[in-house]
N, C-alpha and C positions, 0 to 999 in steps of 0.2 A: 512494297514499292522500292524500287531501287534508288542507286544513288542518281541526284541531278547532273547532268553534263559537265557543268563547270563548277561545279564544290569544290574541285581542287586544285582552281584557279584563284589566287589572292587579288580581291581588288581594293579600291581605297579611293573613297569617293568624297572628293573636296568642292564645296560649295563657295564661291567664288563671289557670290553676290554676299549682304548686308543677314546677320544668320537673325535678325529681327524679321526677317522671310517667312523662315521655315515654319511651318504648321505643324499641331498633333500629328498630324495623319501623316507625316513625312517622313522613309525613316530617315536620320540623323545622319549627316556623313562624319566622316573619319575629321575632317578638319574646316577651318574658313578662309577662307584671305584669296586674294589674286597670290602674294608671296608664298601659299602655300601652295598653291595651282603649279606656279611658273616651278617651284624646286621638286616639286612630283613629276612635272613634263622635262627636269633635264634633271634627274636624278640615275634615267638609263635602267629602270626599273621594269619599266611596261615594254609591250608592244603592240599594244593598242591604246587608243583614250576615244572616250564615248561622251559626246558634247551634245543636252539635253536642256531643253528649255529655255530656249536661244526664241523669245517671242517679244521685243521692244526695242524702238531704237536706241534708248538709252543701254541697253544692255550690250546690243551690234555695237557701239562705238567701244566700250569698256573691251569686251571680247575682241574684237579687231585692236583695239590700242595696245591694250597689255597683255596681250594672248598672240596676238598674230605671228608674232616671228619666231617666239618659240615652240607653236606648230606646224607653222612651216618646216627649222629646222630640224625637228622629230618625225616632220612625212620625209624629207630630205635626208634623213639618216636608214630610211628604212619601216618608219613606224605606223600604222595605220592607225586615222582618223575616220572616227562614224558621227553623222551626225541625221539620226536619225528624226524625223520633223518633217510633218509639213508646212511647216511658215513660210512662205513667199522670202518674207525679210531675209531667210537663210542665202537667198541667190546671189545676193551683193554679196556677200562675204566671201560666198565659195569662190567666187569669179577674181575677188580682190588679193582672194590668198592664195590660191592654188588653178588660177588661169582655166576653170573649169565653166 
C-alpha cells in the first residue's frame, strides 16, 4: 500500500476546551488551551485550520469570543477555514464571522 496523501503534511492539533474532555479513545492533540489555539492561528505556520466538534452553546460563545477575530484575520490574510459538521448551532457563527 502506498503512502497516505497527506503524510507529508505537518499538522498540530490543539484542543481548546477543559483536556478533563478527552477520552481513551481520543487521540491526544499536540497541546491545550485557547492561548495555545490563538498563538498556532497567528504563528503563520498553516494554511488551513480544521474546527471540529463545535456542538453546544457554551462552547459557540467561547469559540466566537476568543477565537473569532483571530480567524477572521487568518481567512483575511489568505488562510482557509473548514468546519466540517452538521450542527445547526454552526450557522450563527458562520454568519457572525464571516457574513455567510
Amino acid at each position: 500500500m502506498g503512502q497516505r496523501p497527506f503524510d507529508g503534511h505537518k499538522s498540530y492539533r490543539v484542543w481548546c476546551t477543559d483536556p478533563s474532555h478527552l477520552s481513551s479513545r481520543d487521540v491526544s492533540p499536540d497541546a491545550f488551551g485557547i492561548d495555545n489555539c490563538v498563538a498556532e492561528i497567528e504563528s503563520g505556520k498553516y494554511h488551513a485550520i480544521i474546527v471540529v466538534d463545535f456542538s453546544n452553546d457554551e462552547d459557540k460563545e467561547n469559540f466566537e469570543g476568543y477565537l473569532g477575530d483571530h480567524l477572521q484575520k487568518f481567512a483575511a490574510a489568505g488562510g482557509v477555514i473548514a468546519f466540517p459538521s452538521s450542527e445547526s448551532i454552526l450557522v450563527s457563527s458562520l454568519k457572525q464571522l464571516f457574513d455567510v
